[in-house]
N, C-alpha and C positions, 0 to 999 in steps of 0.2 A: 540603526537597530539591526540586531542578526535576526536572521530569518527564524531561526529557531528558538530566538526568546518568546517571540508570538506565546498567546495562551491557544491552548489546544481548542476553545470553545470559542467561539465569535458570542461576543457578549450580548449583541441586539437578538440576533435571530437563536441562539443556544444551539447550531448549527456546529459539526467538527470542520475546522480548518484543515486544508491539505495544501501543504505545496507540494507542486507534480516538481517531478526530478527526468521524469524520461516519458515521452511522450509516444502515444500510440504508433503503433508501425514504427518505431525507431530499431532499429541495431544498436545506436550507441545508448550506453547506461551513463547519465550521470549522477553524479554527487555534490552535494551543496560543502563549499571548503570554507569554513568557517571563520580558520584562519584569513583569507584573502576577503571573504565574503561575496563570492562566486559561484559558479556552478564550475566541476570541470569533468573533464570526462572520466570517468571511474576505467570501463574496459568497452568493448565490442562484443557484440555477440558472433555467431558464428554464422557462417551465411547461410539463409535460409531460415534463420530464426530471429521474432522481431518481437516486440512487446505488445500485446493483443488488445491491452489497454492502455490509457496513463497511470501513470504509477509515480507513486509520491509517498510523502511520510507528515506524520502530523505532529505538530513545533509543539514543545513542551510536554514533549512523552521521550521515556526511555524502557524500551523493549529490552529480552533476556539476551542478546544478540549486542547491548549496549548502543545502537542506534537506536533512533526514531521512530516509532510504530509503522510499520509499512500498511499502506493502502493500495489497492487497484481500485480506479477509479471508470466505474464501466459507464462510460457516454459514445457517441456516436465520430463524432469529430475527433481530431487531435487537438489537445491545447501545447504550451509551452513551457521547457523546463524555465523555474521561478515564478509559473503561475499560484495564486492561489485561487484554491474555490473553495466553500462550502458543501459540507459533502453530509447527505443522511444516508450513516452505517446502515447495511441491511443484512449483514452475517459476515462468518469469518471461513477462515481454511484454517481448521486444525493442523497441523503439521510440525514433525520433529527432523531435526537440519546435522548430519553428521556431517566433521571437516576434520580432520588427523585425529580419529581414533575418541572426539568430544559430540557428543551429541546436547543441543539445544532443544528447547522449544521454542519455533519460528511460526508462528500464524502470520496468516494473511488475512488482513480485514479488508471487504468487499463494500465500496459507497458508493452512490450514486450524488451528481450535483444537485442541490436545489438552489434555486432564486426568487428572488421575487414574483418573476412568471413564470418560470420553469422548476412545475413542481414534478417530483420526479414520482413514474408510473409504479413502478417496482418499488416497495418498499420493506422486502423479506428475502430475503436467499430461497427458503422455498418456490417464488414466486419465478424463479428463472429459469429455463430450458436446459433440461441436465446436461444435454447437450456441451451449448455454454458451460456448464461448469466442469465437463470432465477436459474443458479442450485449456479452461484456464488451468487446473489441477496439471496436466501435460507439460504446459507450458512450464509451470514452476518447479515439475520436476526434471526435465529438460533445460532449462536456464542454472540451476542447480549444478546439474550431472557435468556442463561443459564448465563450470570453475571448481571441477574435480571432488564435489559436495553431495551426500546421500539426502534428498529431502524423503520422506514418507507423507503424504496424507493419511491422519488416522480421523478424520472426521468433520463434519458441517456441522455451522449452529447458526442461530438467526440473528437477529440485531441486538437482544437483549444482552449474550453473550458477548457481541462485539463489544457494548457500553463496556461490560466489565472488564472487559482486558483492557479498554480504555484507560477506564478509571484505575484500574492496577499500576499502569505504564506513566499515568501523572503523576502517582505517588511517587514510584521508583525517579523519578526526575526532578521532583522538590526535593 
């Protein structure tokens, strides 16, 4: 089975799936090649810049960007690109993505793991250290900027928001 047929909702716990692609403090970005059914490495960052969190995308969604719905998946630890976890949305990063002269709309949805014993404390994007989010906003628009790409933040929203671009992203993929 490819990794991306997965349904986007784990059907016991109604939890969203994420497989991470690039794992916390990495440099390298990967991407899941469908064709081989791998992971391989997409690029490098630049030195001095690493990914803050894990970062993934969620199987059975198709974003305006025609990938995956991208997730940042804010835990403590690194996991492993081809993990998956269950993940409860807690908001998004409004954001529009210019690449030769095309501007998109790129969000970034914001999850935290749960499991069976680890239930996760934050469960809103209000709920987190602005702090925190002006250094992830940074970050994305920074990772952007070095593959020669205009991101803007034009805004936060909380979890409900996230569902919806969700469920938008499943339609676009059925």
């Amino acid at each position: 089975m490819n990794l991306m047929d997965l349904a986007a909702h784990d059907p016991d716990s109604g939890l969203v799936r994420v497989i991470i692609d690039t794992p916390r403090a990495s440099r390298n970005k990967y991407k899941f090649d469908p064709e081989v059914g791998l992971f391989k490495l997409s690029r490098v960052l630049p030195a001095g810049m690493s990914f803050p969190f894990d970062f993934g995308s969620i199987p059975g969604t198709r974003a305006e960007d025609g990938d995956a719905l991208d997730v940042m998946v804010l835990n403590e630890a690194p996991l492993f690109a081809g993990c998956l976890v269950l993940v409860h949305l807690i908001g998004v990063i409004r954001a529009k993505q210019t690449e030769r002269g095309k501007t998109i709309r790129n969000d970034r949805l914001l999850g935290v793991i749960e499991t069976p014993v680890n239930k996760p404390v934050i469960r809103d994007v209000k709920a987190l250290p602005k702090e925190q989010l002006r250094e992830i906003e940074h970050f994305f628009r920074s990772y952007n900027e070095a593959q020669g790409r205009r991101f803007v933040v034009t805004g936060r929203a909380g979890p409900q928001a996230a569902q919806r671009i969700l469920k938008r992203a499943m339609q676009e993929a059925a």
